[in-house]
N, C-alpha and C positions, 0 to 999 in steps of 0.2 A: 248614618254617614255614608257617603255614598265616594267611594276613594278611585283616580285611576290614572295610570301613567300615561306622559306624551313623549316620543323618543325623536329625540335630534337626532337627524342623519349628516351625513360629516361633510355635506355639498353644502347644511345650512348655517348662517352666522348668525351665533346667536343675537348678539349682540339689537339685528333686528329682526328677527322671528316674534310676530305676537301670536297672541290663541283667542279665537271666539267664543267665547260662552253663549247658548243659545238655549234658552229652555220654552218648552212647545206645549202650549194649553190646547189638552186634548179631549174631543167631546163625545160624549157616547150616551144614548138613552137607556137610563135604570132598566127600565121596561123590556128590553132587547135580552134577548137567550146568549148563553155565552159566545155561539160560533158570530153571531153578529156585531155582539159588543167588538170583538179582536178585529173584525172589519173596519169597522166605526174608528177604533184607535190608529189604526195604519195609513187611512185617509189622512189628509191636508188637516193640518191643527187648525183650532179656530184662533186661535195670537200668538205672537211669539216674541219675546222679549231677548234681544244679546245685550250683553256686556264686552268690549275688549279688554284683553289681560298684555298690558304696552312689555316690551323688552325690559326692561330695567324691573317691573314686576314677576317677572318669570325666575329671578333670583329668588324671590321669598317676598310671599304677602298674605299676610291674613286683613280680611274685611268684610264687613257685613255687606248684602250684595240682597238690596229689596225689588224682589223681583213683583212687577204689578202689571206685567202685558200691556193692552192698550184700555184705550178711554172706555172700547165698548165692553172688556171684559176686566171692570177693574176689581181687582184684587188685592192681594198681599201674601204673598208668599217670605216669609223673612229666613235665608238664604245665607250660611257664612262661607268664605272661598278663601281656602290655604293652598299656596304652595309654594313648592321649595325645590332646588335642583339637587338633584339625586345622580348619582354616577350610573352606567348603566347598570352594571355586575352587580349592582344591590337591589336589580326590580326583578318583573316577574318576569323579563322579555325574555325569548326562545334562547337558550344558551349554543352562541355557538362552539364551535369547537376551536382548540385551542391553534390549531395552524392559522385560522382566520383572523382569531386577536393577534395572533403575533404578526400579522400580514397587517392588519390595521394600525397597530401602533409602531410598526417600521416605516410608515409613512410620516410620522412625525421625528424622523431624528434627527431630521436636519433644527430642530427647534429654531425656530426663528418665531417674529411678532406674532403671527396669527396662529403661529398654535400654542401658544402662552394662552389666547384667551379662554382655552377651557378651566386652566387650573388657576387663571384670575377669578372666572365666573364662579368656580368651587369656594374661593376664597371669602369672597362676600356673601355667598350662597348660606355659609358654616355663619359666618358673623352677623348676618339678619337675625338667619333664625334663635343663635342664641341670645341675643338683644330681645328680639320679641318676645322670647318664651317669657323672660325675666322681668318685661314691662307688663305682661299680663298677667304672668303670674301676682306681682304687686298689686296692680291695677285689681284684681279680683279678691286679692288678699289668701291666696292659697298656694303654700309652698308648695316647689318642685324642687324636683329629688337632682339635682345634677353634680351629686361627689363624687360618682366615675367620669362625668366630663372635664378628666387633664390630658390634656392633649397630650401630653409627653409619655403618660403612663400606657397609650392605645399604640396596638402593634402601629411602628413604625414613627417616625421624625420627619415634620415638614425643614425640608432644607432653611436655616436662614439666609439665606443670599437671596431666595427665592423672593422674599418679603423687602430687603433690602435693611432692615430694620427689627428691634428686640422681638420674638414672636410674640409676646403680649403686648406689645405696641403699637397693636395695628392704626394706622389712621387713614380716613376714607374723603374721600374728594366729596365738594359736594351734593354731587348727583348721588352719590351713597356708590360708586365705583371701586373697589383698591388702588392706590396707582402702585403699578408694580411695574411699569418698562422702565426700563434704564439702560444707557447707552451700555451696548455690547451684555446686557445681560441674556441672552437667549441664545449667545454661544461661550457663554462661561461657568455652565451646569453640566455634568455628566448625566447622562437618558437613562442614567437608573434614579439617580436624585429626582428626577420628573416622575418619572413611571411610580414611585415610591410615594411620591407627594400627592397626585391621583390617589392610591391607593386609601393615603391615607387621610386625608381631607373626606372622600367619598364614606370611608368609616363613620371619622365623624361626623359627621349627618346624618345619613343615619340613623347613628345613635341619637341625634337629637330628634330625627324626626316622629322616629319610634316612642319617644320620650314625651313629646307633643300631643303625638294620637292618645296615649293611655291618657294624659291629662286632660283632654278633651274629652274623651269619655265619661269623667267624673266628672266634669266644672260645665258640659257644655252649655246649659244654660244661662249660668255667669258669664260665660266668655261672649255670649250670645248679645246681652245684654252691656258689653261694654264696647266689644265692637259696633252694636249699633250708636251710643251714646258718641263716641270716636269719630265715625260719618257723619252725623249729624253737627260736630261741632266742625266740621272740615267743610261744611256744602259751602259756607261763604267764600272760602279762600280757593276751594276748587271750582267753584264756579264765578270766579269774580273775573273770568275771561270778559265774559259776557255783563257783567253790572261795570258802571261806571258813578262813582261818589262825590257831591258836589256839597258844602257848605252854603248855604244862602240865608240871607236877614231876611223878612220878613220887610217890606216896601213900607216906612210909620209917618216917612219925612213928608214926600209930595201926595198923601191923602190925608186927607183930614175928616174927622169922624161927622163934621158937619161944610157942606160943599153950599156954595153959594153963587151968586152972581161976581160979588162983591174976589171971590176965591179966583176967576177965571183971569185975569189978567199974568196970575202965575206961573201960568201952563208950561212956557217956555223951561222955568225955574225946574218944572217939574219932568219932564223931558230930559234936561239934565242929569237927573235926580235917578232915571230910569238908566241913560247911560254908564252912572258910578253903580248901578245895582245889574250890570250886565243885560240889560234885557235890550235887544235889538230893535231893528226897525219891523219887523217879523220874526216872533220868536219861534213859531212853529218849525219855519224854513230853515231858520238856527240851528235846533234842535234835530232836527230830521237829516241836515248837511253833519251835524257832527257823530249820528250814533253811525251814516252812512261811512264816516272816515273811521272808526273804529272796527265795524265790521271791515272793512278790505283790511284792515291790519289782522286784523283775526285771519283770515284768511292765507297769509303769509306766516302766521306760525306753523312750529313743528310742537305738538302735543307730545311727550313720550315723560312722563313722570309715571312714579310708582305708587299710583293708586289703580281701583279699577272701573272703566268708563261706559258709562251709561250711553250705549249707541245711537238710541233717542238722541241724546244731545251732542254726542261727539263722532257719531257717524257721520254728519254734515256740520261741523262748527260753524261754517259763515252763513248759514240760514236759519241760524236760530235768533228768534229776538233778542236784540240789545235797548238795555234797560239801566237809563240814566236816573240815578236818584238825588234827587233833592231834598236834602232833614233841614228840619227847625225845631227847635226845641222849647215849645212854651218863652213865644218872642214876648217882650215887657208891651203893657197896653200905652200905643202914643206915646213913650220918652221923647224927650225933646232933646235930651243930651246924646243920642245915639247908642247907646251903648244898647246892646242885645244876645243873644246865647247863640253862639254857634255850635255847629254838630261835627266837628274835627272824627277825621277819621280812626284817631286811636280812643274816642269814646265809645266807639260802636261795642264795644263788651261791656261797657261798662254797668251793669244791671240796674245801679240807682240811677241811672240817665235815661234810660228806654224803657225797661220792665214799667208794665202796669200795676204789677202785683206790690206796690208800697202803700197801697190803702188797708183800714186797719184790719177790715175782713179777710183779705187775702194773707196779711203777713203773718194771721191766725195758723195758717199751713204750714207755716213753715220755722226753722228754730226751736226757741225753745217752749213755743207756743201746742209742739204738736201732738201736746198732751189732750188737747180738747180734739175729741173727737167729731169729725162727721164732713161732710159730703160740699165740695165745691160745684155747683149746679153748672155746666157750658155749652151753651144753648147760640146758636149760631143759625141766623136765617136768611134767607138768599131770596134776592126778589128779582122779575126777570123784567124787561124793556120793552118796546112797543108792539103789538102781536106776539110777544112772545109766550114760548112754553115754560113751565115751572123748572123743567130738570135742564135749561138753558144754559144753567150755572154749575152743571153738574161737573166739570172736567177741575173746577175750582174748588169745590166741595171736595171730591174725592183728594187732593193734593192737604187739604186743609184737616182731611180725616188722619192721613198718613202720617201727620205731625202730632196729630193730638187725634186718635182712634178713642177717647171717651166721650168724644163733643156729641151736644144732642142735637141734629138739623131741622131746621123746617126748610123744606122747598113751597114757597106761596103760592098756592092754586088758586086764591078767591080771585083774583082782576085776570085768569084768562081770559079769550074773547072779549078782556071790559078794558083794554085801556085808550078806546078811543073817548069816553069819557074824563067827569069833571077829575080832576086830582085828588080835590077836597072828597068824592066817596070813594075812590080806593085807597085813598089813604085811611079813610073810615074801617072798610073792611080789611084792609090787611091790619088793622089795631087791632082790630076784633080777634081776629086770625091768630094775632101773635100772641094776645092776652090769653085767649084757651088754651093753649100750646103752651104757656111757660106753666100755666094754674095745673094742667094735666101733668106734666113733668115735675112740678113743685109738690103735687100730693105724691107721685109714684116714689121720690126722692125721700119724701118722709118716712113714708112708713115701710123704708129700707134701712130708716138711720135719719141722724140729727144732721140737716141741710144747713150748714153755715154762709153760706155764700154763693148768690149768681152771679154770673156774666153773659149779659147777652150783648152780641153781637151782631153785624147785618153787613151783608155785600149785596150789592146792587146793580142793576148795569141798565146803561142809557136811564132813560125817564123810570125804572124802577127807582133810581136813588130820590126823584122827586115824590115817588111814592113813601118812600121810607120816610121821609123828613117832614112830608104829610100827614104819614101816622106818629111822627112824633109828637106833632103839634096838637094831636088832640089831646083832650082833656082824664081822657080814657087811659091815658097811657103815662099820666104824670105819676101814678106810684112805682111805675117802674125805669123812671127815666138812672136813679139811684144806680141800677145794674147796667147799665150800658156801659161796654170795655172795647171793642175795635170793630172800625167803622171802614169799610173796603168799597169805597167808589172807584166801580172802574166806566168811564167815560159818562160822566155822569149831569147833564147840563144845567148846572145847578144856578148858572144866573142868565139860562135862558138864552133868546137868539136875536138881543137888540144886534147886535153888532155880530152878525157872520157874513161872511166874506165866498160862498162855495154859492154862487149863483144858480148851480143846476138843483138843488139841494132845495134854494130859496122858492125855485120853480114850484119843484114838490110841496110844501109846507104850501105856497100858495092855491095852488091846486087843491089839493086835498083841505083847506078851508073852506073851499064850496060846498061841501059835499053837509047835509046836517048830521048830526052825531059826535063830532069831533072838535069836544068842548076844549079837551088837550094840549090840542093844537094852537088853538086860540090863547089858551094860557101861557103856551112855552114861546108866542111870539107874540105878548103884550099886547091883544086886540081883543082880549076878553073884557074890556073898557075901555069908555074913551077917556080915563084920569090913570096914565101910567101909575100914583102913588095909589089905584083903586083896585090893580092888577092882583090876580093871585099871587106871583114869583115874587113881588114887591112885596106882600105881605107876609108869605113864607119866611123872608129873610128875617124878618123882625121879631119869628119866634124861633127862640133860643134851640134850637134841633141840633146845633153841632156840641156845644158848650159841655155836656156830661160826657162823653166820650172820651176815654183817655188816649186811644190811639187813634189817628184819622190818617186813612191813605190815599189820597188823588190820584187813579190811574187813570193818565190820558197815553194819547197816539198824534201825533202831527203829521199822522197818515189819515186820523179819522174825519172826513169832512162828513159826516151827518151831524156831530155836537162843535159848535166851536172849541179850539184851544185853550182860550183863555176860560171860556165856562166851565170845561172841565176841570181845571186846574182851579179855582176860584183866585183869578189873579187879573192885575187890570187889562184890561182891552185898549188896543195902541189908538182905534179910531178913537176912543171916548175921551182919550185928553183934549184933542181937536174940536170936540161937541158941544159948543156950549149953549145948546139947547135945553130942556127940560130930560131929552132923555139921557144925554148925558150926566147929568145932574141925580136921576133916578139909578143909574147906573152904579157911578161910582157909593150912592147909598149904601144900596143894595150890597155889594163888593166890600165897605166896610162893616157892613152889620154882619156879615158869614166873618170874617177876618177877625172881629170881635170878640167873637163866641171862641174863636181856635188862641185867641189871645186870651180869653179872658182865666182870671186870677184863679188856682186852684193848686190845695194842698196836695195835688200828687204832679209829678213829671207828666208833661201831656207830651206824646210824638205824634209831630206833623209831619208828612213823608209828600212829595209829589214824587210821581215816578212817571218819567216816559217810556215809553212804550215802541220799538222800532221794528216792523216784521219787515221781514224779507218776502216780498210780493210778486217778485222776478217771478215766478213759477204759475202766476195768475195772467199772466201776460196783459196788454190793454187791451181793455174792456169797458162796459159801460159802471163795472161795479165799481173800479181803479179808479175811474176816472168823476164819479162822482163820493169819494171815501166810503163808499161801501166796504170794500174788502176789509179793509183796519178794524170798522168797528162790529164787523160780522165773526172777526180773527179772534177778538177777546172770548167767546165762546168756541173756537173750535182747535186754539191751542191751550195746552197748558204749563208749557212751556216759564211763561212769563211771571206764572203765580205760582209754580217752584220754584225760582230765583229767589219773590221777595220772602215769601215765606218761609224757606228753610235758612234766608240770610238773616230775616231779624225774626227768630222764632220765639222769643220774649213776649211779640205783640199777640199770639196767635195760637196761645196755651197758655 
């Protein structure tokens, strides 16, 4: 425990006084003799991580406080941070002498409002900390000793006038303040009543603080572990600045599972059909106009609650991505009646609605089942996008470990340098890949203890998600289609680029079709035949890749102009009602056979989640990356900002 005092000086108000917390990852080579090591330390840290501790928290807070630097030094350090306001005369500060007290506390006898606020702050200061001690102590299940804590019995008597009200009555505003002003109370107390009420308010604390430390000495592991469970159930509500929650049906009415010639004179109807289901004349621009109006709103608040904030995210609130979600909830296949399950915001706790864990293996763990011993296998593998590197994902990995540090990762190596290639062999070899991986972790699990149950998982990004769904589809990989639990597509163009709209983009794609080698390409823009129903992506849909999954998440960007909108999000394309050509036709197929699979029938709760995705790119200024969506879909790798949002909000899906 590492304990130390911060002393108000009487120029400052408390009221807005915060404190930094700054802890400094220092690096020194083993190898080094001692005078050099002490060198090595004194130098520039290699990261450094703050927390701000807001005004209304300087009264009394305990909280777990995970300190994890940055992306290049990721860690975990897990961190708990108390404190409580302590009078001065009870620390260890230099004692002055008594002519100088008397000289400092003759400046307040005019008592008027602002010097009340000391012995307001004392007030609440004594009543956190005894509130906390008592919810933890519960909370842990280990009594604390507090039969000398009667206020009345400790030298000295808080004035009641001072309170206004019974002293065991206290009640608190809101924000967790006392209200203690009252007309003409700050000249209807004699400056011994005050001087007396300092005194003894400061006691009590104190006493309580002193009472804290020993008890933390004993329990701190328990305490450790309840305050982090505490944070963890708070990340939603503390951070739902930044998430915005939106109910949406699933579109059953104007697509039909079979599209015809005989279908298209409908179009209009279904256009319609689009505007009762909110979707614009351009939803990207929609979307991207609305998280924009949200951020300036963010931007005008004043943050000052009594938790403690992560400078990462609250250092600069209006530059961090805003992340609008959209749940469905295992919509019904085709109703013709309408009716479908919406994701209301007061279900999101609700564990038999989201949890995947209601299949019978899982629910083995837990209850009164958890007499059967042995090991839930979690096994999560992450596949990276076109040139890309394997540890690409890694900013998302590390956020995905923090939540659940037992998961086993694969980073995929086998398609570097290969994904200018067919789909159909990496997706060959990343099966292969995963199939060794789970057989190696399947026998190390055994003969550790009895393996009752996998989940493997997969995150993907750009054209790796069409890798992943390509090693679904093989044939290799049908014994374990069974264990797949959440599927994390982040910008993922899962129905290809009949219909994009980013002309400079298009350029590219064109270009680089000349070149031989780049089978890929030809796949992800339908010219790997001349029978669009002969194309790979057309045939991909038609095997069942999404359907076993019981969590699927869609993350796009309506910043990203490398993958269409709508193919990220697997949702219709505005051009393709207008089309009624063959590709249109091919299209909207394609669009219900993915939609199918996420619809289709199965005995556990299935979440469907799209989430947008909105970075603040001001800082990138225009450029050629801006201006052709580079930067968006380069950003899903280089923040992680976006994938601690959703994962510590629905962390059901993700453990």
């Amino acid at each position: 425990m590492i304990a130390f005092n911060l002393y108000v000086s009487k120029y400052e108000v408390l009221s807005t006084s915060a404190v930094i917390l700054k802890f400094e990852l220092m690096y020194a080579s083993v190898l080094e003799n001692s005078p050099d090591l002490q060198s090595s330390l004194d130098a520039c840290p290699a990261a450094v991580h703050e927390f701000r501790i807001p005004p209304k928290a300087l009264l009394g807070l305990h909280s777990y406080c995970p300190v994890h630097f940055d992306s290049l030094h990721a860690v975990l350090v897990d961190v708990s941070v108390h404190v409580s306001l302590l009078k001065a005369s009870s620390s260890t500060a230099p004692p002055k002498s008594e002519f100088v007290a008397q000289k400092i506390w003759s400046q307040l006898a005019s008592v008027d409002s602002t010097q009340l606020m000391l012995i307001k702050a004392l007030f609440s200061a004594r009543d956190i900390l005894l509130e906390d001690l008592k919810e933890i102590s519960k909370a842990i299940d280990q009594a604390i000793d507090l039969d000398d804590m009667l206020f009345g019995s400790m030298d000295g008597e808080v004035p009641v006038q001072l309170l206004g009200m019974p002293q065991n009555g206290v009640e608190r505003k809101a924000d967790g303040a006392k209200d203690l002003q009252s007309d003409g109370l700050s000249h209807s107390l004699p400056w011994d009543d005050l001087l007396n009420a300092f005194h003894t308010l400061g006691n009590q604390i104190l006493y309580l603080w002193n009472t804290f430390l020993m008890f933390h000495r004993a329990n701190r592991r328990k305490i450790m572990e309840y305050l982090r469970d505490a944070w963890a159930s708070d990340r939603r509500a503390e951070w739902s600045i930044w998430m915005v929650y939106s109910k949406v049906e699933l579109p059953h009415h104007f697509i039909s599972s079979r599209v015809d010639e005989s279908s298209y004179p409908g179009t209009r109807g279904k256009a319609l059909s689009l505007r009762k289901f909110g979707i614009s004349d351009d939803p990207a621009q929609s979307a991207a106009m609305r998280a924009e109006l949200h951020r300036r709103s963010i931007a005008q608040m004043r943050i000052n609650n009594r938790s403690l904030q992560d400078m990462y995210i609250f250092g600069d609130p209006s530059s961090i991505p805003i992340v609008i979600v959209d749940r469905v909830v295992q919509a019904p296949l085709h109703k013709t009646s309408g009716n479908s399950y919406f994701c209301h915001p007061d279900q999101r706790d609700n564990p038999g609605v989201h949890s995947g864990h209601s299949s019978e293996a899982v629910k083995k763990s837990t209850g009164a089942s958890s007499q059967q011993c042995g090991r839930v296998l979690k096994i999560v593998v992450f596949v990276h996008g076109f040139q890309g590197h394997h540890l690409d994902l890694r900013l998302v990995r590390n956020q995905w470990l923090l939540i659940d540090p037992k998961i086993e990762f694969l980073m995929s190596e086998v398609n570097e340098d290969k994904t200018y290639g067919d789909f159909r062999e990496m997706g060959q070899r990343l099966a292969e890949e995963v199939i060794s991986f789970v057989k190696r972790k399947m026998d190390k699990a055994s003969r550790s203890g009895n393996l009752r149950d996998i989940m493997l998982s997969f995150v993907g990004h750009s054209i790796g998600n069409i890798i992943i769904r390509a090693a679904l589809a093989e044939s290799m990989m049908e014994p374990y289609l069974r264990f797949l639990y959440t599927y994390v597509s982040i910008s993922g163009p899962h129905l290809g680029y009949l219909y994009s709209s980013n002309s400079l983009f298009n350029s590219g794609l064109w270009l680089l079709k000349k070149f031989k080698g780049t089978q890929c390409i030809h796949q992800l823009t339908f010219s790997d035949d001349p029978d669009l129903q002969n194309t790979f992506l057309y045939k991909l849909c038609k095997h069942r890749t999404l359907e076993n999954f019981r969590n699927i998440i869609l993350i796009s960007s309506p910043q990203d102009g490398y993958v269409p909108y709508h193919s990220a999000r697997i949702e219709i394309a505005q051009a393709s009602l207008w089309d009624y050509s063959k590709k249109g036709k091919v299209f909207q197929e394609m669009l219900n056979d993915c939609l199918d699979q996420i619809r289709a029938p199965s005995s556990e709760h299935r979440v469907f989640m799209r989430c947008d995705v909105n970075f603040d790119t001001s800082s990138h200024g225009r450029n050629l990356n801006s201006l052709i969506g580079r930067t968006a879909h380069i950003e899903f790798l280089e923040s992680d900002s976006f994938a601690r949002f959703i994962i510590w909000s629905f962390p059901d899906l993700f453990r």
